[in-house]
PyMOL Python script that loads the backbone (N, CA, C, O; Angstrom):
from pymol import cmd

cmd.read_pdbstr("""\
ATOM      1  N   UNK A   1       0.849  -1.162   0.000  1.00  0.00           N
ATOM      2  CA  UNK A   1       0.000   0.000   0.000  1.00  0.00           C
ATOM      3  C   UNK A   1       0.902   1.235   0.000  1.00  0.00           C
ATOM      4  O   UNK A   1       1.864   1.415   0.748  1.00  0.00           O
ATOM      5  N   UNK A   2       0.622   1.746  -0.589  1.00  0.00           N
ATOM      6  CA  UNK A   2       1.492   3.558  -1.004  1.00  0.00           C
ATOM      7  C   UNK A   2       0.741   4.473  -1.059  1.00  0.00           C
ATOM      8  O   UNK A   2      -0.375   4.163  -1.474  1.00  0.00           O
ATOM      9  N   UNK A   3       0.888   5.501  -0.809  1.00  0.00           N
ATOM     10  CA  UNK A   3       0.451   6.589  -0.965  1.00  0.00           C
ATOM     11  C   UNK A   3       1.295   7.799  -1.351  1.00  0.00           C
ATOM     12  O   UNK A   3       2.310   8.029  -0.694  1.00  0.00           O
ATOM     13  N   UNK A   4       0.984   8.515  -2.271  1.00  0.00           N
ATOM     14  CA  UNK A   4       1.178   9.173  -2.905  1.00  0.00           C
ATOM     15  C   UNK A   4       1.490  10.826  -1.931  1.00  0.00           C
ATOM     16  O   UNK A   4       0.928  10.954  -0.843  1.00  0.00           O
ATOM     17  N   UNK A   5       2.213  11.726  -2.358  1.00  0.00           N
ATOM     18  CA  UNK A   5       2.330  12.763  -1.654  1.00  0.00           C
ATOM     19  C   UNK A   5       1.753  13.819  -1.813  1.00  0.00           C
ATOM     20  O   UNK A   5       2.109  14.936  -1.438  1.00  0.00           O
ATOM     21  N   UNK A   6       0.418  13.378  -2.631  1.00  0.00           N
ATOM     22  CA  UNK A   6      -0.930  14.706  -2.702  1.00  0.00           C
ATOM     23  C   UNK A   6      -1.993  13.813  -2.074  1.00  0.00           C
ATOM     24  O   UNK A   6      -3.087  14.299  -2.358  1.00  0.00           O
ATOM     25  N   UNK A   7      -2.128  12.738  -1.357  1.00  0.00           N
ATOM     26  CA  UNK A   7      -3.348  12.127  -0.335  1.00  0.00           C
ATOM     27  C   UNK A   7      -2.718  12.140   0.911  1.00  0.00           C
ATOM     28  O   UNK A   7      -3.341  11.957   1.957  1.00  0.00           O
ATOM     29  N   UNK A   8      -1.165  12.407   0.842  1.00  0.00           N
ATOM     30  CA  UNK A   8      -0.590  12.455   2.324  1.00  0.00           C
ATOM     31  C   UNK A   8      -0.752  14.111   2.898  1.00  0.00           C
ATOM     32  O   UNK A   8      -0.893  14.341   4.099  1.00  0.00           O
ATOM     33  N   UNK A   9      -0.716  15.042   2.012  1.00  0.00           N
ATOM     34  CA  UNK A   9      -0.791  16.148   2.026  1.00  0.00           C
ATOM     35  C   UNK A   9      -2.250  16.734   2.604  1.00  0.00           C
ATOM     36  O   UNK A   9      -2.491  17.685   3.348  1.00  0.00           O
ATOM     37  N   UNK A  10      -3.202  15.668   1.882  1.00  0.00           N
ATOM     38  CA  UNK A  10      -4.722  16.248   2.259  1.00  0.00           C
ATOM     39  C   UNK A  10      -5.400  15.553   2.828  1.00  0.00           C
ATOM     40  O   UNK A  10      -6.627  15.608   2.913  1.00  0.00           O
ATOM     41  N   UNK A  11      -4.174  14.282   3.619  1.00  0.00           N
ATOM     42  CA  UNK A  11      -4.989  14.049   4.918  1.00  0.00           C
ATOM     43  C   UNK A  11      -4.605  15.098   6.115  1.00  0.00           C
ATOM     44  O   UNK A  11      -5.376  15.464   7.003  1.00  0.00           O
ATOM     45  N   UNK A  12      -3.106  15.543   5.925  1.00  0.00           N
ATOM     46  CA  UNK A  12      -2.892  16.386   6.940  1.00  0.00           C
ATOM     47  C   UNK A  12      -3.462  17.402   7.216  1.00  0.00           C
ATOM     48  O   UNK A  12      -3.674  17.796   8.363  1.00  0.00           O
ATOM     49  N   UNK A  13      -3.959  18.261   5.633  1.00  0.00           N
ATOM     50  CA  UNK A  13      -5.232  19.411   5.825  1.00  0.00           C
ATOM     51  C   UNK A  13      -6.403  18.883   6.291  1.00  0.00           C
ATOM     52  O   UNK A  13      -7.199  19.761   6.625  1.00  0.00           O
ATOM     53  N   UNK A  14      -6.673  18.106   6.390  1.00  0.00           N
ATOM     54  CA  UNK A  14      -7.969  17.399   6.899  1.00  0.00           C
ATOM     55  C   UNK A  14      -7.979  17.435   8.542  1.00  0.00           C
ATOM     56  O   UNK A  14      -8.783  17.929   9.332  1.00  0.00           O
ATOM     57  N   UNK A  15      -7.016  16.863   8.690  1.00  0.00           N
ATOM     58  CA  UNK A  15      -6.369  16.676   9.738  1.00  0.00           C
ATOM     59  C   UNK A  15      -6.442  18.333  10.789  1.00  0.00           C
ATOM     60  O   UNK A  15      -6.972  18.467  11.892  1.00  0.00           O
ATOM     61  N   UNK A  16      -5.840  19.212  10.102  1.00  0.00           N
ATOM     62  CA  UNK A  16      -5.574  20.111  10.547  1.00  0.00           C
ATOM     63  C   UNK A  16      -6.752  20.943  10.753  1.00  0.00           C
ATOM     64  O   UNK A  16      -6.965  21.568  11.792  1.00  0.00           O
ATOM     65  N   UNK A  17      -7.575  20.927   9.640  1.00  0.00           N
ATOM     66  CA  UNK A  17      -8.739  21.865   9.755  1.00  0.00           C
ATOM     67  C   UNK A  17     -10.098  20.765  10.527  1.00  0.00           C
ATOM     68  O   UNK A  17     -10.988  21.499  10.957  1.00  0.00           O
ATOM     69  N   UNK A  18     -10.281  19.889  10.668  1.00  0.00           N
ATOM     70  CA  UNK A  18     -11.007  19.394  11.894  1.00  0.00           C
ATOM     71  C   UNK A  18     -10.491  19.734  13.756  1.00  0.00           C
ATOM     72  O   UNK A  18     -11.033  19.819  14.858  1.00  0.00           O
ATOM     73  N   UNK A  19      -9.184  19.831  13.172  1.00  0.00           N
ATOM     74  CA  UNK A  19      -8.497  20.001  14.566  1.00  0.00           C
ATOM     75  C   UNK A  19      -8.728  22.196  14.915  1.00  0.00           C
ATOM     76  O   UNK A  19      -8.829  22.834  15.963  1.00  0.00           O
ATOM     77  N   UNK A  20      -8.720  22.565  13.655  1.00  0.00           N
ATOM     78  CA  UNK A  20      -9.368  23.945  14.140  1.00  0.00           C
ATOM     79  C   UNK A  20     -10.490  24.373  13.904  1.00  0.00           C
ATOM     80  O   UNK A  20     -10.831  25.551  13.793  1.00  0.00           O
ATOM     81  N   UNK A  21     -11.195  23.321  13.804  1.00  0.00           N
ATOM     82  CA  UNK A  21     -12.904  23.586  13.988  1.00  0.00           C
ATOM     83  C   UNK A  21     -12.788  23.488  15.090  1.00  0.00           C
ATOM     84  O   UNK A  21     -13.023  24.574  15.620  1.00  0.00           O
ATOM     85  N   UNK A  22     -12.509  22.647  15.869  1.00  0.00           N
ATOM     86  CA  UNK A  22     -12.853  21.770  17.089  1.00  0.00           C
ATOM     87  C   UNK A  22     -12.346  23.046  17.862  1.00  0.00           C
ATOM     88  O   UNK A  22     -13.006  23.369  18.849  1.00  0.00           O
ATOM     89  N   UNK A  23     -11.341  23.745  17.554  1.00  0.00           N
ATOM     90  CA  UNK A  23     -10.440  24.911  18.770  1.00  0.00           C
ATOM     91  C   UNK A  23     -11.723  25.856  18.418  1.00  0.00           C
ATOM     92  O   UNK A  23     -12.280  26.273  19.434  1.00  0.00           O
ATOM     93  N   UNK A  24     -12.264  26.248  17.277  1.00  0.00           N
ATOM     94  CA  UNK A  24     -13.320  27.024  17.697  1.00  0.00           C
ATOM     95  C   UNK A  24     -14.186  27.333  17.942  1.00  0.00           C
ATOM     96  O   UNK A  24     -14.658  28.412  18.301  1.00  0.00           O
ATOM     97  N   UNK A  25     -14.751  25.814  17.672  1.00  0.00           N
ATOM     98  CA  UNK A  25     -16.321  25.800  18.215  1.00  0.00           C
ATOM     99  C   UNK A  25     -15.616  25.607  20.155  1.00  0.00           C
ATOM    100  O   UNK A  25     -16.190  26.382  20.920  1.00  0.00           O
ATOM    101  N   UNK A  26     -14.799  24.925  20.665  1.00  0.00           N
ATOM    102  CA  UNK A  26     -14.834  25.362  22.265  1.00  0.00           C
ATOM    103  C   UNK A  26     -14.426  26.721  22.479  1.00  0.00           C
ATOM    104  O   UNK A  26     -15.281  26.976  23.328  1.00  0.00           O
ATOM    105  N   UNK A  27     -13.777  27.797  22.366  1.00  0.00           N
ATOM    106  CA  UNK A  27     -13.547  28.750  22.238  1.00  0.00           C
ATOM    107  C   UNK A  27     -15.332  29.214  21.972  1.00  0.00           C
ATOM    108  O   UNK A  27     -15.836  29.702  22.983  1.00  0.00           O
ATOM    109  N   UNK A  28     -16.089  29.126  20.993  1.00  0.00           N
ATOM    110  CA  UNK A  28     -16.993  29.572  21.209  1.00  0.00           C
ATOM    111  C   UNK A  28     -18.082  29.135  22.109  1.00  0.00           C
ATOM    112  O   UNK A  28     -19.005  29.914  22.345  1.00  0.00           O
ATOM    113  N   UNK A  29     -18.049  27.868  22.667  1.00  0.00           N
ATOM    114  CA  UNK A  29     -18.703  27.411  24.194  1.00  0.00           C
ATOM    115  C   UNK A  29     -17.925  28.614  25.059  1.00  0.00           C
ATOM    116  O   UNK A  29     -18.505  29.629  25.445  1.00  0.00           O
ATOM    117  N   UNK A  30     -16.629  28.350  25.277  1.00  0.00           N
ATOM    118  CA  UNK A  30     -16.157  29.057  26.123  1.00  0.00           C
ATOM    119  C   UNK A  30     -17.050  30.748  26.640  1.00  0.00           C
ATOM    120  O   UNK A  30     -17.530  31.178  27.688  1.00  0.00           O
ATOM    121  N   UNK A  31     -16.913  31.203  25.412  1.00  0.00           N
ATOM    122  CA  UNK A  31     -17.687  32.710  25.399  1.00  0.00           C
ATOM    123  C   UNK A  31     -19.095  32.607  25.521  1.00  0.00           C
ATOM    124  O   UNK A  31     -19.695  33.673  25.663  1.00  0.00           O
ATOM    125  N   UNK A  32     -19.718  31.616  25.500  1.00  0.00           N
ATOM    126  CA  UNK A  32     -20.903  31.400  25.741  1.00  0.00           C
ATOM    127  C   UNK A  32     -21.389  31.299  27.041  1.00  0.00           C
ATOM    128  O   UNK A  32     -22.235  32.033  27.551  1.00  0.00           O
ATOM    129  N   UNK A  33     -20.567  29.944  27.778  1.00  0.00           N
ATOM    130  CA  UNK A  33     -20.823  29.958  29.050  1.00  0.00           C
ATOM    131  C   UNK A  33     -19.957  31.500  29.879  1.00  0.00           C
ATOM    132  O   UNK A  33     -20.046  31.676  31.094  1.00  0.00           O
ATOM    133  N   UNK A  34     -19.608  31.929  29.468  1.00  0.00           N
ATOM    134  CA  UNK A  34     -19.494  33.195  30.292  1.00  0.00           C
ATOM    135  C   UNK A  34     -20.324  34.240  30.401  1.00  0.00           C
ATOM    136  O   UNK A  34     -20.886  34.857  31.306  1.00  0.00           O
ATOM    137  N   UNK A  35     -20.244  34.273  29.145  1.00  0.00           N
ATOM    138  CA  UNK A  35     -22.024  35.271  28.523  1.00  0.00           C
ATOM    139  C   UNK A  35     -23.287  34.553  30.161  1.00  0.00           C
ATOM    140  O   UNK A  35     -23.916  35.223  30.980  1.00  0.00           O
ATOM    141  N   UNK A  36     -23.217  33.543  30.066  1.00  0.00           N
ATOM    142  CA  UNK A  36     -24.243  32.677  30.657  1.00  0.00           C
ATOM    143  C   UNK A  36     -23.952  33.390  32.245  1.00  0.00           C
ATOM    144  O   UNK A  36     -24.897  33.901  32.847  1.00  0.00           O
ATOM    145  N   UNK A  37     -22.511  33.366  32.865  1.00  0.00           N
ATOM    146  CA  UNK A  37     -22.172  33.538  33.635  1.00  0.00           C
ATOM    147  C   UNK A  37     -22.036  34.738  34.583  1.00  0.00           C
ATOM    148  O   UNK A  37     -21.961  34.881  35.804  1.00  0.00           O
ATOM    149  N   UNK A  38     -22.034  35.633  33.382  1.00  0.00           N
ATOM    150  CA  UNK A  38     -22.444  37.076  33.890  1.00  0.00           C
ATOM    151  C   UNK A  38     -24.118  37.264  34.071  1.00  0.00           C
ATOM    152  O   UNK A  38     -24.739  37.917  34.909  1.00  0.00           O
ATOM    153  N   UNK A  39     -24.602  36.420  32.938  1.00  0.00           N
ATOM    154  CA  UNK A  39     -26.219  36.859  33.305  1.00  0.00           C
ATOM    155  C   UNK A  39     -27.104  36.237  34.645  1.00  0.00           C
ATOM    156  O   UNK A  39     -28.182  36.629  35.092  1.00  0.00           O
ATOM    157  N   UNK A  40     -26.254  35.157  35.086  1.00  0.00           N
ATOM    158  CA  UNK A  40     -26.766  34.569  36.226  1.00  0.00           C
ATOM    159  C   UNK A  40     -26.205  35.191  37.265  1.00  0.00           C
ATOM    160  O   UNK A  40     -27.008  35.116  38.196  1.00  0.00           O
ATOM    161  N   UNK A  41     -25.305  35.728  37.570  1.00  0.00           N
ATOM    162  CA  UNK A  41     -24.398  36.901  38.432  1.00  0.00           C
ATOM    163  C   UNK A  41     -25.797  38.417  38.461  1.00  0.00           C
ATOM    164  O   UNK A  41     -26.566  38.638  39.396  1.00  0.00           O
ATOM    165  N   UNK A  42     -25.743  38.914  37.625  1.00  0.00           N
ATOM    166  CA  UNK A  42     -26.873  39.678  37.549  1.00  0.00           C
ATOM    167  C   UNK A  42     -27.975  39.347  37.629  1.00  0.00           C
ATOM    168  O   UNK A  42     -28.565  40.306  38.127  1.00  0.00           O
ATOM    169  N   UNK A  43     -28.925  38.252  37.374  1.00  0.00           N
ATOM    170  CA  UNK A  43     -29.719  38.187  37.924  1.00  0.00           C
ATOM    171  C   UNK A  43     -29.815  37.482  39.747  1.00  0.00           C
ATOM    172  O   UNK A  43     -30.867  37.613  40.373  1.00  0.00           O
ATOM    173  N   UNK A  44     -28.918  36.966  40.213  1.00  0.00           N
ATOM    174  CA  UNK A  44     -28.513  36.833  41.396  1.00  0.00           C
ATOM    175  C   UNK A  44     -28.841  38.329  42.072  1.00  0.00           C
ATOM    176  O   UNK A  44     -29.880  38.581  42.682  1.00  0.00           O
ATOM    177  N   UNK A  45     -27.781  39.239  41.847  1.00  0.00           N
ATOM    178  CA  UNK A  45     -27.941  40.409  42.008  1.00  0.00           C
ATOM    179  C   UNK A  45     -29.192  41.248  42.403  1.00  0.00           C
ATOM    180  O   UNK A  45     -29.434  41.743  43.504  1.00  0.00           O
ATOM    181  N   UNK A  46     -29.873  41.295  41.356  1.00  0.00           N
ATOM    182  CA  UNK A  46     -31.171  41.887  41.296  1.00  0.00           C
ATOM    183  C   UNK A  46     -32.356  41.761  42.074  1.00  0.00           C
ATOM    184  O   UNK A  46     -33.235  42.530  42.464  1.00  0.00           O
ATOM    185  N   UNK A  47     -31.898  39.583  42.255  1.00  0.00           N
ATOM    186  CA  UNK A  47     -32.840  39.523  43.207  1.00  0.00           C
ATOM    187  C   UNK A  47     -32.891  39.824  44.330  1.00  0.00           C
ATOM    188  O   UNK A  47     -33.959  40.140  44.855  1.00  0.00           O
ATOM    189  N   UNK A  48     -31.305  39.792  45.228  1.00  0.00           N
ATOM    190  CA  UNK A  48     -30.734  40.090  45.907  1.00  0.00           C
ATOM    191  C   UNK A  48     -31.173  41.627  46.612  1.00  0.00           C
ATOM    192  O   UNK A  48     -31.242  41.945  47.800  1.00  0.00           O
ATOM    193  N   UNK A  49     -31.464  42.512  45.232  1.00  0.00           N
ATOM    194  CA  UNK A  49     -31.248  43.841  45.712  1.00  0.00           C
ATOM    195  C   UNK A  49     -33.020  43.943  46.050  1.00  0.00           C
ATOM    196  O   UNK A  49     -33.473  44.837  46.766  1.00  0.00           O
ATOM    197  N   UNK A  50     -33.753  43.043  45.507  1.00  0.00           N
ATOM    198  CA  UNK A  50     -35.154  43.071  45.327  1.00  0.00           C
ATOM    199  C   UNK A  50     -35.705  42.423  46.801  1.00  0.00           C
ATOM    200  O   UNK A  50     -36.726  42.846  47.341  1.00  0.00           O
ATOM    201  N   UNK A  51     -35.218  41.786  47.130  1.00  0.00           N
ATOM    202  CA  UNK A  51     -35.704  40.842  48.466  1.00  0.00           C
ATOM    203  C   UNK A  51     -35.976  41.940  49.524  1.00  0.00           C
ATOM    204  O   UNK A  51     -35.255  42.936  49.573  1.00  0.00           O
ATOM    205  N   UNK A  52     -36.947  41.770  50.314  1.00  0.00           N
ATOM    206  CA  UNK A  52     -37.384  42.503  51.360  1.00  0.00           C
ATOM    207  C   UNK A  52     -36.109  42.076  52.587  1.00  0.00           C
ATOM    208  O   UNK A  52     -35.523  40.993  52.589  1.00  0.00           O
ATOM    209  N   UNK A  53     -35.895  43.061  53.462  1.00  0.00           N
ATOM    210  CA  UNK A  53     -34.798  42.794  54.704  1.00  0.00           C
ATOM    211  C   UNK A  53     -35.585  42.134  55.685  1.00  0.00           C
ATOM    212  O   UNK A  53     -36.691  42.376  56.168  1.00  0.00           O
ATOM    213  N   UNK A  54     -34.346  40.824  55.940  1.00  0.00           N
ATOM    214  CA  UNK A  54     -34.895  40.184  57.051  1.00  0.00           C
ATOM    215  C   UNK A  54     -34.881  40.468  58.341  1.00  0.00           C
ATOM    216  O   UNK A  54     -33.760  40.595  58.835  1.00  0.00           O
ATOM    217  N   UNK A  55     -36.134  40.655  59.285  1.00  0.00           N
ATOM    218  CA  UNK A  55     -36.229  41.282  60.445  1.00  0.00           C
ATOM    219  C   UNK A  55     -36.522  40.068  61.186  1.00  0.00           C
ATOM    220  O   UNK A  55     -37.345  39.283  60.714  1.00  0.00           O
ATOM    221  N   UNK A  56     -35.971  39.828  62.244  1.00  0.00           N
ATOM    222  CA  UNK A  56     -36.489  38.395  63.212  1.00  0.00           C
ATOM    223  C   UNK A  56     -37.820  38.989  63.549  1.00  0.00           C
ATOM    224  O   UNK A  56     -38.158  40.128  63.869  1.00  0.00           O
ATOM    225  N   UNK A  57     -38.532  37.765  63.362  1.00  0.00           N
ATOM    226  CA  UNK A  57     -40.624  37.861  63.240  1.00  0.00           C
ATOM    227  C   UNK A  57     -40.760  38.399  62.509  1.00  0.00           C
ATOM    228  O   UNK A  57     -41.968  38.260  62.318  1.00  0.00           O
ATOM    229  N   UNK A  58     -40.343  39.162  61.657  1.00  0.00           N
ATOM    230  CA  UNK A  58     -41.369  40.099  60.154  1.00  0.00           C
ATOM    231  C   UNK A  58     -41.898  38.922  59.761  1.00  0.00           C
ATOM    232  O   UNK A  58     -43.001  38.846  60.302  1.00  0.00           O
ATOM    233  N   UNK A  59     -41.705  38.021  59.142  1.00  0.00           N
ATOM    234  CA  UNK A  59     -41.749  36.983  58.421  1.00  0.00           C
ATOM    235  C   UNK A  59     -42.610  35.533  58.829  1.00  0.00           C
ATOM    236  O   UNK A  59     -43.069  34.609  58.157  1.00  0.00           O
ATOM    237  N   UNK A  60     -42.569  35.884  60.452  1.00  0.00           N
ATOM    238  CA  UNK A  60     -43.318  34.582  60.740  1.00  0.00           C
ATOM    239  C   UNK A  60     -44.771  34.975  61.532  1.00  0.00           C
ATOM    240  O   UNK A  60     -44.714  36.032  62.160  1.00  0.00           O
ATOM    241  N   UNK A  61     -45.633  34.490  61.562  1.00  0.00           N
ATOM    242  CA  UNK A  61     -47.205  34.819  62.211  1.00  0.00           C
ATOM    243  C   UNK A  61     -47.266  34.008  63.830  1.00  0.00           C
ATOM    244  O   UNK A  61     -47.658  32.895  64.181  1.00  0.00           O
ATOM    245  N   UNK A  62     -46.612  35.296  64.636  1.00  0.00           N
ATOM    246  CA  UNK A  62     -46.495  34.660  66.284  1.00  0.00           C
ATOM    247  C   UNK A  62     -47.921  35.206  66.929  1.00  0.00           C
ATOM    248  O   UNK A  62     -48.067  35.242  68.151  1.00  0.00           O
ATOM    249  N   UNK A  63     -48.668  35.508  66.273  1.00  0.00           N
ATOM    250  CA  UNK A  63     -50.183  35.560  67.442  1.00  0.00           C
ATOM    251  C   UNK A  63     -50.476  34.016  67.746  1.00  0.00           C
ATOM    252  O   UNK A  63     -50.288  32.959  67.144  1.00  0.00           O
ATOM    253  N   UNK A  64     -51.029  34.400  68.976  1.00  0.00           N
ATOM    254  CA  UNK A  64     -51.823  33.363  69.830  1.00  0.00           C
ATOM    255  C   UNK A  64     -53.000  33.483  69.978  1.00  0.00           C
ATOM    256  O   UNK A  64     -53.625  32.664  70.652  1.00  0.00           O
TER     257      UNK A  64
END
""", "prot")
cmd.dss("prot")
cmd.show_as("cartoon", "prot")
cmd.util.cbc("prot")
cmd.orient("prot")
């Protein structure tokens, strides 16, 4: 079996350009889950700033 040095050539481009798809589709997860990461940070936040302050008994019904 032989191969020739234009199928050895364009397995290595093959080779090469699957191998930099792959770098940029994670690279683009990457920026994604961060995107993700700031928006859950802010909405953390918000709710945070939204929540009523906890007062010992505001919250609980002590009549008898």
């Amino acid at each position: 079996m032989t191969m020739d040095l234009s199928s050895i050539a364009a397995a290595s481009m093959n080779y090469h350009a699957g191998s930099l798809m792959q770098a940029v589709s994670i690279s683009m997860l990457k920026e994604g889950m961060e995107a993700q990461e700031v928006a859950a940070q802010q909405m953390i936040d918000m709710i945070q700033q939204s929540a009523p302050p906890v007062e010992p008994g505001r919250l609980l019904d002590v009549r008898v």
